[in-house]
N, C-alpha and C positions, 0 to 999 in steps of 0.2 A: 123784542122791543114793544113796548106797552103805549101803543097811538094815542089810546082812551082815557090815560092817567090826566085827572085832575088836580091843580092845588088852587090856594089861593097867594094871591101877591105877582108880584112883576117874573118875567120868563126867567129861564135860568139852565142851564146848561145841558140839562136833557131834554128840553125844548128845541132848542138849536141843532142838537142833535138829529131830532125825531123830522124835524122840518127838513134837513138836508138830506136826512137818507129816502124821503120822499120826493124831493124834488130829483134827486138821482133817479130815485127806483120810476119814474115815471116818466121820464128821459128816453132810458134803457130798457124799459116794460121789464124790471126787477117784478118780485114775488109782490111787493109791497104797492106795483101801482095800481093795484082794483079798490085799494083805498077811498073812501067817501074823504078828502080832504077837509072838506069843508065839516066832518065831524068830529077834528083837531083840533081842540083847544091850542094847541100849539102855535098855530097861526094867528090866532084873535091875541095871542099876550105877546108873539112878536110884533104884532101889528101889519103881517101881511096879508094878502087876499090868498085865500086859498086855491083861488081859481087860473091865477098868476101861470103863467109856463114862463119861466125863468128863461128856459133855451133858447125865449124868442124875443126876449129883451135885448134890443142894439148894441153888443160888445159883452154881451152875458157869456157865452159860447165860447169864443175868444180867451177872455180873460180867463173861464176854469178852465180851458185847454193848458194855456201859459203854466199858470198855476201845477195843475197835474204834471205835465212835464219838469218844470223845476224841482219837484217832490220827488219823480221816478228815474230821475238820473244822476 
């Protein structure tokens, strides 16, 4: 996966991508969370903070448990 690709114009789906397998991999201490986030373009054109930990966001946790489960069964 290429974290450092640049383009120009609004996010787009390898964006979304890139952003969620980071916020996993940094969840799980994946291969991918020694990552500088904050040197992802990917986050400034979705408009999130890089600095964000999603798994501590009030009902964040929850909801992709639910989510994952409905997927894996």
């Amino acid at each position: 996966m290429e974290f450092g690709r640049s383009h120009h114009g609004a996010a787009d789906y390898a964006d979304l991508v890139g952003v969620a397998v980071l916020v996993l991999d940094r969840q799980y201490e994946g291969p991918y969370s020694g990552i500088d986030r904050r040197r992802v373009g990917a986050f400034a054109r979705l408009g999130f903070d890089a600095d964000t930990d999603w798994f501590a966001q009030p009902g964040f946790a929850d909801q992709y448990h639910e989510l994952l489960a409905a997927l894996t069964h």
